[in-house]
Structure formats: structure tokens, C-alpha cells
N, C-alpha and C positions, 0 to 999 in steps of 0.2 A: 523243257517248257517253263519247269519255274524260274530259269536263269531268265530268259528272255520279258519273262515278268518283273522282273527284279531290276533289269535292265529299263524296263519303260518308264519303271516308278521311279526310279534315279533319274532319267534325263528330265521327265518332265518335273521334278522338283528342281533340280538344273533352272531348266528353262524358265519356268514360274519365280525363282529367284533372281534371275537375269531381269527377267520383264519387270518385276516388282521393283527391285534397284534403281531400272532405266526409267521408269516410272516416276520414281523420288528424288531420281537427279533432274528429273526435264523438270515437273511441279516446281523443284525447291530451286528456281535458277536465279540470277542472279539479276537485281530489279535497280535501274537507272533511273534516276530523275531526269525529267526533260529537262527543255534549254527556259521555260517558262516557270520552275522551279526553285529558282536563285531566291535569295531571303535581303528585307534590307537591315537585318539585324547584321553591324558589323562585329562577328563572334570573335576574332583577332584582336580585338580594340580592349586593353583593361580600363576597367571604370576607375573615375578618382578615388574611390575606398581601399581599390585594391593594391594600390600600391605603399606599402607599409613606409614609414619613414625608418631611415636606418638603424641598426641595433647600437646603443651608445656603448661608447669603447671598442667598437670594433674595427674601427681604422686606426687607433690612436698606436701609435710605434715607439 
């Protein structure tokens, strides 16, 4: 009788881990910007500061 106890108390911690998981994977899923979400900042583009001029004597051969 107490195995059969012992048995219930494992699946259902089993179980209750399974659910609590599938629980945390569906919540935590993975979140897409619509098609109305485009930016017109062009992030690709370096500004004029960012391009340093070159280091002196470094091409010099």
C-alpha cells in the first residue's frame, strides 16, 4: 500500500513538472513584429563621425 503511495506521489510530481514546463515554454514563446513595425531609422547606415580617418603610417610600405 505504501508503494502504491509512493508511486502516486512521483507521477504526480512527474506530471506537475511536465505541465509547469509546457506552461513556461507556451508563456515564454517567441514574439514577431508585424509588417507595420518597420522603423525609418536606417540602423545600417554609419553617420559622418563614425568613420574615423585613417591611422597615419599605416599604409605607408
Amino acid at each position: 500500500m505504501a508503494d502504491v503511495t509512493a508511486m502516486k506521489r512521483i507521477l504526480r510530481c512527474v506530471l506537475a513538472g511536465l505541465a509547469l514546463t509546457g506552461l513556461s515554454l507556451f508563456t515564454a514563446g517567441c514574439a514577431t513584429p508585424g509588417p507595420d513595425a518597420d522603423s525609418d531609422i536606417p540602423w545600417n547606415t554609419p553617420q559622418t563621425w563614425e568613420s574615423a580617418p585613417g591611422i597615419p603610417g599605416l599604409n605607408d610600405y
